[in-house]
N, C-alpha and C positions, 0 to 999 in steps of 0.2 A: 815716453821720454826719449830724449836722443842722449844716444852716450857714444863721447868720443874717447880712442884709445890709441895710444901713442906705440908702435913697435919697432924694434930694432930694425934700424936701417934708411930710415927717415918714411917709414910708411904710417898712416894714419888711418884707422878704421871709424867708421861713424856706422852706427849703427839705430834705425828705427827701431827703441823697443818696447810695442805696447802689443803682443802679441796677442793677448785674450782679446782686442780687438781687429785683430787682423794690420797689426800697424798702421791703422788709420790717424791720420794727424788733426791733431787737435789744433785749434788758435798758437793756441802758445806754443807749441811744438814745433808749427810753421815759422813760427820767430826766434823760437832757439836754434832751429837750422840754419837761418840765415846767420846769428851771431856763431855761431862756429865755423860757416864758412869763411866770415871776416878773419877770425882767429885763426883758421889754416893759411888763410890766405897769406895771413902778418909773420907767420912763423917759419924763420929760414933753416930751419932742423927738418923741416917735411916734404920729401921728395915726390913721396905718392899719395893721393887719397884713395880710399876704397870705401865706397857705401852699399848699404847693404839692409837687412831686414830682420827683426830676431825669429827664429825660430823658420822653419823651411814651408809653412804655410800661406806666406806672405811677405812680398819685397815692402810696396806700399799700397794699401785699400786706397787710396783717396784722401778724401777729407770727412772729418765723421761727421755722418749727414745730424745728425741732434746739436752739433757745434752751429748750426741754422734757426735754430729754433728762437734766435733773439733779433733775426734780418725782420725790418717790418716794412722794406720796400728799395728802388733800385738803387738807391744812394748806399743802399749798407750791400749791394752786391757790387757796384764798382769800385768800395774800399776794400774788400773781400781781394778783389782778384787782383788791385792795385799791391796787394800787399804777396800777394802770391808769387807775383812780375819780382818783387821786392828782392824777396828770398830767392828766387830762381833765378834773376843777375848776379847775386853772388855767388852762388854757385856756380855757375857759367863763368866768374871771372876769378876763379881758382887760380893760379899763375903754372898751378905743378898738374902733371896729368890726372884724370879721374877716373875712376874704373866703378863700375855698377855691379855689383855682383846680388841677381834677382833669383829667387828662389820660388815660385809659389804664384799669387796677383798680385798683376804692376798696373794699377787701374786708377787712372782721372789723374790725380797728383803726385801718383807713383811715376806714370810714363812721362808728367813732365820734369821729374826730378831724373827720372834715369836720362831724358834726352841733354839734358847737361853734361852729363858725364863723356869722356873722351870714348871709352872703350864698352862695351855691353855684353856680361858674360850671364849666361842664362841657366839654370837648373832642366831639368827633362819636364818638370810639372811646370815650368813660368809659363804664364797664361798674360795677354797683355790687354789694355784696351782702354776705351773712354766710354763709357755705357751711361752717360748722364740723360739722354733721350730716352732711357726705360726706367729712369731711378729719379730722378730730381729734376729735370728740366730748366738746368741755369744751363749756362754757356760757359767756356773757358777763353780766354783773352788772346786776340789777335795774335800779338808777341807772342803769345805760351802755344798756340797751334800753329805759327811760324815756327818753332823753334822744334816741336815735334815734325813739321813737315820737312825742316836738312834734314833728318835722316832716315826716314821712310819715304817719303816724296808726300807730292801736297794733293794728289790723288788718294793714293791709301792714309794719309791722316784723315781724310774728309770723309772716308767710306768708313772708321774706327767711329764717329762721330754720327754718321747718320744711322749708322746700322746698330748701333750699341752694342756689335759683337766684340767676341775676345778672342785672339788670335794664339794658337797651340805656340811652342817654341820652337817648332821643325818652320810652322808658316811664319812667325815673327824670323826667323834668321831669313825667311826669304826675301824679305821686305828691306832687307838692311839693320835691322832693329837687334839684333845680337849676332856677333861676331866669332861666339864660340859656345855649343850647347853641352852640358856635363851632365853626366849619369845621377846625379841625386847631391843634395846640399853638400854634404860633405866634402865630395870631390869639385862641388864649385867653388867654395870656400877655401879649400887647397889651390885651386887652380889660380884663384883669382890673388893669392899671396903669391903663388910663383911670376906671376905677370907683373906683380907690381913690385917683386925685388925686381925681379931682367929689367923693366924699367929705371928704376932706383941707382942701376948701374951702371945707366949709358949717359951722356956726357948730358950733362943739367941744362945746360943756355941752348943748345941745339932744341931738345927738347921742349922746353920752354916757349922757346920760338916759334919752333913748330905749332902747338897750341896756338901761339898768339895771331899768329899769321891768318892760321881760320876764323880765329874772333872775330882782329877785322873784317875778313870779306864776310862775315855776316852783320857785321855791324855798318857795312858801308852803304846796306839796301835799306833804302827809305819802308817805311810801312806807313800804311793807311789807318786811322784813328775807328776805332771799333767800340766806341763806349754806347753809343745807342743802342748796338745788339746787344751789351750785357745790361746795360738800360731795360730793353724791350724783356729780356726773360725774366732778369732778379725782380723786374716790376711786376710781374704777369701774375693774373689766377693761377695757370699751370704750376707754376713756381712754389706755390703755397699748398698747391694739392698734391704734387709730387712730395714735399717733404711731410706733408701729415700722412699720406699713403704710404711713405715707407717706413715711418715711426709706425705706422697702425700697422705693417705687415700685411697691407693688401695692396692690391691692382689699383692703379693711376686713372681717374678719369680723366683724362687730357681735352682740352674741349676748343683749344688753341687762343684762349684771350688772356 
């Protein structure tokens, strides 16, 4: 479930919490994210957002791969990620700043939900990454791998992506991808409220602007239309074999058709 929670001082916690499964987002969880960011977005009582993940084992897993199990070809993988783009615009267009506070894995639709966020505070165990090339063999959307490439660059998003690895929190702050790394959940959770009253106190329309101002210039770059390559994988044998192989808990034969 997501639960949002409103605290003193116009800050606003949202929190992923499905922890027995490593907060991996279900269908409907991906849609109730996006309606709550409407809803912060409408709400002039909210100075900061802070998201976040329950429990200190997990910011976001992804998307839970058995939520696949009813795609029977690429049309249900380009509404999939259409709907992804959905949710991840609205969160992107938060008007007030947004702070990530990751504890644990931030992997597939974790790290596109943290690259929304204005500010990216990390635990000692945040581990990050896109490992869909060892695990399912779909693709993520132009948009969604532009928007993780401002802020690691489009070198290292592309190496997160071919290599399936996952990057420690000492090497994700080197990349750009977290701004401040804290001794264990606790103290990132304290951290990440002291950030977001100091925020909450400096003068709102500056602020605001500020935010906006980046929007634009990323909104002002034209992008190239990518639906063939989510096309070519959501369609693909691989596609299919990847998620029966990681429901059965074994090795992927990839055979690349």
């Amino acid at each position: 479930m997501i639960r949002v929670e409103h605290r003193h001082g116009g800050i606003a916690w949202v929190t992923v919490d499905r922890p027995q499964a490593r907060n991996a987002m279900t269908f409907a969880m991906w849609e109730r994210l996006r309606e709550a960011a409407l809803e912060l977005d409408a709400d002039d009582t909210v100075r900061v957002v802070v998201f976040t993940g329950a429990g200190d084992e997990a910011f976001v897993a992804g998307t839970d791969i058995a939520e696949f199990r009813v795609f029977s070809g690429a049309d249900d993988g380009v509404a999939y990620e259409k709907r992804i783009d959905a949710t991840l615009a609205a969160l992107d267009a938060i008007r007030v700043p947004t702070i990530a506070a990751i504890a644990g894995a931030c992997t597939g639709g974790g790290v596109s939900i943290a690259s929304t966020c204005d500010l990216r505070l990390g635990a000692s165990n945040a581990r990050i990454g896109i490992p869909i090339a060892r695990t399912l063999g779909n693709i993520v959307s132009l948009r969604n791998v532009a928007r993780v490439a401002d802020v690691i660059g489009l070198d290292a998003a592309k190496a997160l992506l071919i290599t399936g690895r996952l990057l420690g929190a000492d090497d994700a702050r080197r990349t750009g991808f977290f701004t401040e790394i804290l001794d264990d959940g606790a103290a990132l959770r304290l951290r990440a409220h002291e950030q977001a009253e100091q925020i909450a106190g400096l003068a709102p329309l500056t602020v605001r602007a500020s935010k906006e101002i980046a929007r634009r210039i990323r909104a002002s770059r034209a992008l190239p239309d990518g639906e063939d390559l989510i096309r070519r994988c959501y369609g693909s044998n691989d596609f299919r074999e990847g998620l029966t192989a990681f429901l059965d808990k074994r090795r992927a034969n990839w055979t690349g058709t």
